[in-house]
C-alpha positions in Angstrom: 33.2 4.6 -6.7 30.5 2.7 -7.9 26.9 4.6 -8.1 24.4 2.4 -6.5 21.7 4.9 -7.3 22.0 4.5 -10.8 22.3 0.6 -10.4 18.9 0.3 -9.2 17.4 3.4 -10.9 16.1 5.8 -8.6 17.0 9.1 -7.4 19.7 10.3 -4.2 16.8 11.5 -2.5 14.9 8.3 -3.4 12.6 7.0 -0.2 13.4 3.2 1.4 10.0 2.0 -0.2 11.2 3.1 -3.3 14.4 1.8 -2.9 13.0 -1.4 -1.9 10.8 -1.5 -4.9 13.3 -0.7 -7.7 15.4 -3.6 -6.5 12.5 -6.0 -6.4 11.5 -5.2 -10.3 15.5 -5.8 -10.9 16.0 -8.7 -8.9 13.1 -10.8 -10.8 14.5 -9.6 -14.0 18.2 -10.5 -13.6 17.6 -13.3 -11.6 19.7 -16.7 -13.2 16.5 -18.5 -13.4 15.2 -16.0 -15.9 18.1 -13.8 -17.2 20.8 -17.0 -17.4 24.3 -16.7 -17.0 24.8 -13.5 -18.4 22.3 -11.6 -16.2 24.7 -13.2 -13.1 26.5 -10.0 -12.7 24.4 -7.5 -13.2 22.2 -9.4 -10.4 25.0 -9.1 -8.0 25.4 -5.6 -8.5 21.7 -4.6 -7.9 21.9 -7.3 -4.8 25.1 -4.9 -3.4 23.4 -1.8 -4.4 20.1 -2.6 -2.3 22.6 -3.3 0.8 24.2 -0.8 1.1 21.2 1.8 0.4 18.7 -0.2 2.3 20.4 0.2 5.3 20.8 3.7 6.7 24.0 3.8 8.4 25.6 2.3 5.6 23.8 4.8 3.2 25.0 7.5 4.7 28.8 6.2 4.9 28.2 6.3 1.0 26.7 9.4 0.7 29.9 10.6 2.3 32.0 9.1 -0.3 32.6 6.1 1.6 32.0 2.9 -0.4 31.2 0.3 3.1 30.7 -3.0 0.7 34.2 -2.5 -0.3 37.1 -4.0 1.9 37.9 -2.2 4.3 35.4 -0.1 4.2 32.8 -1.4 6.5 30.8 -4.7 6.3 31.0 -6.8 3.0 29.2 -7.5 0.0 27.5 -10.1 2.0 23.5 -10.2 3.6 23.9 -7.0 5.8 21.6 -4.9 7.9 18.1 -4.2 5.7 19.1 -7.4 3.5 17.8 -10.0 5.1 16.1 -13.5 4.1 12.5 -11.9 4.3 13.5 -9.0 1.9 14.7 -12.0 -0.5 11.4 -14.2 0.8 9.0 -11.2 -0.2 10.9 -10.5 -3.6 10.6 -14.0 -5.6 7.4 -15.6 -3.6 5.4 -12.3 -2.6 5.3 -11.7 1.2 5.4 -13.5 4.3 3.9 -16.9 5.4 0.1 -17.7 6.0 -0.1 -18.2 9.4 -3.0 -20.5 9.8 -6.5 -21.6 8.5 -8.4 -18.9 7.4 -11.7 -18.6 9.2 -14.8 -19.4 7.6 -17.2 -16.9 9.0 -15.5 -13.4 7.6 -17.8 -9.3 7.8 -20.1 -8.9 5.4 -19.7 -5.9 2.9 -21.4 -2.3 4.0 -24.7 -1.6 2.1 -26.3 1.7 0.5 -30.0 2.3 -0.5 -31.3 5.8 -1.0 -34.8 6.7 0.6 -37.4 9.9 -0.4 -38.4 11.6 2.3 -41.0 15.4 2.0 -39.9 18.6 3.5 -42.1 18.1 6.7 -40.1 14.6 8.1 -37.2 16.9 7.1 -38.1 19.2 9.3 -39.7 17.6 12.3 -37.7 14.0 12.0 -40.0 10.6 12.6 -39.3 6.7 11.7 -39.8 5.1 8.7 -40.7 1.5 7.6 -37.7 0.8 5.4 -38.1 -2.1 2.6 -34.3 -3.5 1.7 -33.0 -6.6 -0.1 -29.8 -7.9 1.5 -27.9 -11.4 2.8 -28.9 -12.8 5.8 -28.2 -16.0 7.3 -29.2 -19.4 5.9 -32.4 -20.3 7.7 -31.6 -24.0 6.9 -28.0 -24.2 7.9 -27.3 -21.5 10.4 -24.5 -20.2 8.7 -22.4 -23.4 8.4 -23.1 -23.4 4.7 -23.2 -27.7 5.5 -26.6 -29.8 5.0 -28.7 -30.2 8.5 -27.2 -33.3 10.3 -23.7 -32.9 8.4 -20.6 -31.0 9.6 -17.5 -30.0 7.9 -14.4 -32.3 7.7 -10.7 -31.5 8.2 -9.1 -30.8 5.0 -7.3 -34.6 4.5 -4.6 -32.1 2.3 -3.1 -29.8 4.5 -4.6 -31.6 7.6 -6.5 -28.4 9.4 -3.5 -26.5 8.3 -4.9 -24.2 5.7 -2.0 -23.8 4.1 0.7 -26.2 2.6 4.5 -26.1 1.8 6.5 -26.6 -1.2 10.0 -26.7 -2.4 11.2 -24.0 -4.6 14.6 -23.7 -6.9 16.4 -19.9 -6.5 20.3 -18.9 -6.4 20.1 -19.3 -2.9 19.6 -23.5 -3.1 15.9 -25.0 -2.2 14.1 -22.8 -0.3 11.0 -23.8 1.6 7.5 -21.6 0.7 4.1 -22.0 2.3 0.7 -21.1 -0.1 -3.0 -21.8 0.8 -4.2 -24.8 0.6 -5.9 -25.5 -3.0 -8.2 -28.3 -1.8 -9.8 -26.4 1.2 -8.9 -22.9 -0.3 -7.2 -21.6 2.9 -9.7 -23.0 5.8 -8.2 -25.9 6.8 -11.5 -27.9 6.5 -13.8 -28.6 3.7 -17.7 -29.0 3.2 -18.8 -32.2 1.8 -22.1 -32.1 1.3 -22.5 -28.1 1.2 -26.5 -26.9 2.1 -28.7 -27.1 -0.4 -30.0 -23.1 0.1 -27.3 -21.2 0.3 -24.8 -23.8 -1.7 -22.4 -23.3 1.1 -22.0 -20.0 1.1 -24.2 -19.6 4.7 -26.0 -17.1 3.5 -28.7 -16.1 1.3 -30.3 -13.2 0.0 -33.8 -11.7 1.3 -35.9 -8.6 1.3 -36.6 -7.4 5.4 -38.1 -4.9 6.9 -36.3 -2.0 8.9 -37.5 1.1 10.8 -35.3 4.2 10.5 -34.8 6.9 12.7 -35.0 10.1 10.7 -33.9 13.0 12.7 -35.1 16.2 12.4 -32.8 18.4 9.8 -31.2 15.7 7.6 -31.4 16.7 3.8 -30.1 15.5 0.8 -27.4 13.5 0.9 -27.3 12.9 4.3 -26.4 9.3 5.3 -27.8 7.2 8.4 -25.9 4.7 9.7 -27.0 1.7 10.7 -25.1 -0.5 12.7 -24.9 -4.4 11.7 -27.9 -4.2 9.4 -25.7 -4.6 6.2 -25.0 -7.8 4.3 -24.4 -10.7 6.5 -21.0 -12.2 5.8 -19.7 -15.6 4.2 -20.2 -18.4 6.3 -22.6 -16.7 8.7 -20.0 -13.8 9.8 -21.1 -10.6 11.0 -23.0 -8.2 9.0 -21.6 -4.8 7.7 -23.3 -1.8 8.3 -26.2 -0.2 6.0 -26.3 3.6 5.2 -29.6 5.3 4.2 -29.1 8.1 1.9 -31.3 11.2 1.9 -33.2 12.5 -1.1 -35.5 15.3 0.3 -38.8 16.1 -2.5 -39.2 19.2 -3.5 -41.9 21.7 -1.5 -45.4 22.9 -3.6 -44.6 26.1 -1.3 -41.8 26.8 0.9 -38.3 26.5 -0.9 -35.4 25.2 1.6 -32.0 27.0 2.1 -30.0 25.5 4.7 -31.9 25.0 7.7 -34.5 28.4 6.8 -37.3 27.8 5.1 -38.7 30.6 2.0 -42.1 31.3 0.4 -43.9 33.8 -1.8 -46.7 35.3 -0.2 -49.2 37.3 -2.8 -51.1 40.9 -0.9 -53.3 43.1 -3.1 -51.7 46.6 -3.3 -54.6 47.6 -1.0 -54.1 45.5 1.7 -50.3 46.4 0.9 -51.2 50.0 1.5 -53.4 49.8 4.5 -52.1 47.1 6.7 -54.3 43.5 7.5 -53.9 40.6 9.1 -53.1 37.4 6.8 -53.9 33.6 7.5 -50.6 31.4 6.2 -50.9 28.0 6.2 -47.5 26.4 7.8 -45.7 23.6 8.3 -47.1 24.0 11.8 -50.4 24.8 11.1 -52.0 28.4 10.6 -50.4 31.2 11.8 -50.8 35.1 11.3 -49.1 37.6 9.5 -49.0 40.8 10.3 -48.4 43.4 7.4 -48.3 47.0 8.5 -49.4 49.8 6.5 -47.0 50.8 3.2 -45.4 47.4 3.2 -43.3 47.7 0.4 -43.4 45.0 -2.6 -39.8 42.4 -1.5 -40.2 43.0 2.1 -39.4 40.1 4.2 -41.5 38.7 7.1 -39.5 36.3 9.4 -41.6 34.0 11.6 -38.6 32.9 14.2 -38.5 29.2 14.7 -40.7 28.1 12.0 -38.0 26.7 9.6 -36.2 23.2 9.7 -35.0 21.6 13.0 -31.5 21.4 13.6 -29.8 18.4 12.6 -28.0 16.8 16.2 -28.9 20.7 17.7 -31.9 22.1 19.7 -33.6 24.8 17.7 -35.2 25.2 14.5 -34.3 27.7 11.5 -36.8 30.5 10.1 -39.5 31.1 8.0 -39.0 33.9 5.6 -42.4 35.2 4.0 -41.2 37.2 0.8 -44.3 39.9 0.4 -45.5 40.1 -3.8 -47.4 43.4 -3.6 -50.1 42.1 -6.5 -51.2 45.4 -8.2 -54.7 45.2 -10.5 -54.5 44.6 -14.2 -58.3 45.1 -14.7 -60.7 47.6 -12.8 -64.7 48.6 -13.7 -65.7 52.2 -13.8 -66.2 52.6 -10.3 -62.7 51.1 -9.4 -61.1 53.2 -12.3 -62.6 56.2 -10.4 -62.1 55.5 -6.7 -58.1 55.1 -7.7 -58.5 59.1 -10.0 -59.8 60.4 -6.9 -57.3 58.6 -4.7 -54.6 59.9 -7.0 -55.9 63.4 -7.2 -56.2 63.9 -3.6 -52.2 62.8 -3.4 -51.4 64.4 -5.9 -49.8 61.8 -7.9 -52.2 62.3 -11.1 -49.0 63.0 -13.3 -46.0 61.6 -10.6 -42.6 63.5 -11.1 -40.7 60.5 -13.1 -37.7 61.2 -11.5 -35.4 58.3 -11.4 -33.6 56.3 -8.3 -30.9 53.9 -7.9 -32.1 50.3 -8.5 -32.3 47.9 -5.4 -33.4 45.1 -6.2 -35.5 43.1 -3.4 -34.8 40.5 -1.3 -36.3 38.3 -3.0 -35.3 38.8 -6.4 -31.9 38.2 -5.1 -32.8 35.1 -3.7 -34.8 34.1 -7.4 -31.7 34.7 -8.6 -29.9 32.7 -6.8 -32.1 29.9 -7.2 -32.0 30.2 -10.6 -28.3 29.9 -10.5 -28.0 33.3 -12.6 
């Protein structure tokens, strides 16, 4: 029995689309027209080959060992089912017919500008004035890409058609294809005396301004849509949309994680020791930090709802004060003294240098991190 698979070169477990494809590349190589008389029969084959495997019922008679082009075994070697005149159609003049003009007036391409925004519109949202330079519709024309007080014309080629129809030679006889228009290009009229702004085109380009809503949480790399305001299309069509990238600055203080907010917040070891109240200056304004007595150098002081807002959420993320116990590096005589006597009384003149497990802070694990160590 003859193997249809290696015929058109694919595999048994080859998909239709592949099928379909092999036989296509074959076809255009063995056709008469380019192969001659002696590619005749070697184009008849792949032609059999593609009808019986195109078509599932007769595929699977073959894959049973039943040849169903040959007599008596099923339908012949002519056009069966899934070998048609489009699959011939699509092979030697590349898809279907156009099916009328093609309008003038077609979406304009999406658009993408980038825009800086600082940590605090991160955080609490707010509209900005947006500068952008895109197409926009011919102020002179309308859109109809024609000079004022002139119209288009029907196309005097394909009459309003958009698309004309030729005569082509192939081993079937004559065959009748349809292409666009070349005069017209495809729209079935013609401009003929096109606007002198936009050329005909309908369009034209300008810088606008544009007001964006920035809600509260976006950060780098998060895109705003906005609806319509993209390039205007050819012939006046509908604008695409335009997408507003996020690039959020970089703080002076607080460093951003997520939607938590992080700063370094410097205590003299005495203030460390005793306890005090601290003024920090937020991205809500002053607010008070309460630092008990022994706060240890790395401790952590969450204010709740002081970080970034939520993007599309109610609620805000933290702000984590990281506490940098500051400890002296120069002291007069009467400092030097006050800290003997301090030492003396808790008995930490010579202190037992035993050693404990390391532990690094918070902090330092977050430095770290930041670092990308």
């Amino acid at each position: 029995m003859t193997d249809y698979y290696e015929i058109l070169g694919v595999e048994r477990d080859a998909t239709p689309e592949q099928i379909k494809k092999a036989y296509r590349r074959l076809a255009r190589e063995l056709h008469p027209d380019v192969a001659g008389a002696e590619g005749e029969e070697k184009f008849k084959d792949v032609a059999r080959a593609y009808e019986v495997l195109s078509n599932r019922d007769k595929r699977e008679q073959y894959d049973m060992g039943v040849d169903p082009s040959a007599p008596g075994g099923g339908a012949g070697a002519g056009f069966g089912q899934g070998f048609g005149f489009q699959d011939i159609f699509e092979t030697f003049f590349g898809g279907g017919q156009p099916s009328g003009p093609v309008p003038r007036a077609r979406r304009g391409q999406d658009a993408l500008v980038r825009m800086d925004i600082d940590l605090t519109e991160a955080t609490f949202g707010g509209k900005r004035e947006l500068q952008v330079d895109t197409a926009v519709v011919c102020g002179t024309c309308g859109g109809n890409g024609c000079r004022p007080g002139t119209d288009v014309r029907t196309c005097e080629v394909c009459h309003g058609q958009g698309n004309v129809q030729r005569v082509a030679r192939s081993f079937l006889g004559q065959v009748m294809t349809t292409a666009p228009c070349a005069a017209c290009q495809g729209f079935g009229t013609v401009i003929p005396e096109p606007c002198a702004e936009c050329s005909g085109e309908g369009r034209v380009r300008s810088r606008r301004s544009l007001t964006v809503n920035v809600p509260a949480g976006v950060d780098t790399g998060t895109r705003i849509k906005l609806s319509s305001q993209g390039e205007v299309g050819p012939g006046g069509g509908p604008a695409g949309d335009l997408y507003v990238e996020i690039r959020e600055k970089a703080h002076d203080t607080f460093v951003r994680r997520g939607d938590d907010l992080h700063c370094t917040l410097p205590v003299p070891v005495t203030a460390a020791a005793l306890g005090t109240v601290l003024e920090l200056s937020t991205l809500d304004g002053q607010q008070e930090i309460d630092l008990r007595p022994g706060t240890q150098p790395g401790e952590v002081v969450t204010l709740k709802g002081l970080g970034v807002g939520h993007l599309h959420a109610n609620g805000r993320g933290d702000l984590n004060v990281h506490i940098d116990v500051q400890v002296p590096t120069s002291l007069d005589e009467e400092q030097t003294e006050l800290l003997r006597k301090l030492a003396e009384l808790r008995d930490e003149e010579r202190p037992d240098p035993r050693l404990a497990a390391a532990h690094p802070g918070v902090f330092s694990r977050l430095r770290d991190k930041f670092a990308g160590r």
